[in-house]
C-alpha angles and dihedrals in degrees: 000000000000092000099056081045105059083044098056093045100024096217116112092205093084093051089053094044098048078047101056087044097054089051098053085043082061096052098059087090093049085049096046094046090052087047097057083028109026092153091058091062117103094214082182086077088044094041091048087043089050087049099049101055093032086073092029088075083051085067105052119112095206127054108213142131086243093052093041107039099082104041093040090050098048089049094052097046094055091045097054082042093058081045097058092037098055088043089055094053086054097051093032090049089059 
């Protein structure tokens, strides 16, 4: 779909940006499990992930929203993700 996309309107931006939608579309199941189970998720994968495109967008050679979108996205979902799971351990512990 993205592809198609970024040729009709030749701008890449709406193939990153159908992609990125698509991913954090695919995490609502991981978010939804953490938040009924948060003591069965392992944060150290979504620490080391949040990590890893959070320098990723060091290394780019280009600054744009079509460069950044995806890492930058990805990043903040799982740290918002590490935040409500760790939230959830305090209020389901009591």
């Amino acid at each position: 779909m993205a592809l198609p996309l970024w040729y009709l309107t030749n701008d890449p931006l709406w193939a990153v940006l159908t992609l990125t939608t698509v991913d954090l579309l695919g995490f609502a199941p991981t978010f939804r499990k953490a938040w009924q189970q948060p003591f069965e998720e392992q944060l150290s994968f979504f620490v080391l992930m949040s990590a890893k495109y959070m320098i990723s967008l060091f290394a780019l050679a280009h600054y744009s929203l079509t460069t950044m979108a995806f890492p930058l996205s990805v990043a903040i979902a799982c740290i918002l993700f590490i935040i409500m799971v760790i939230l959830r351990r305090g209020v389901v512990a009591r």
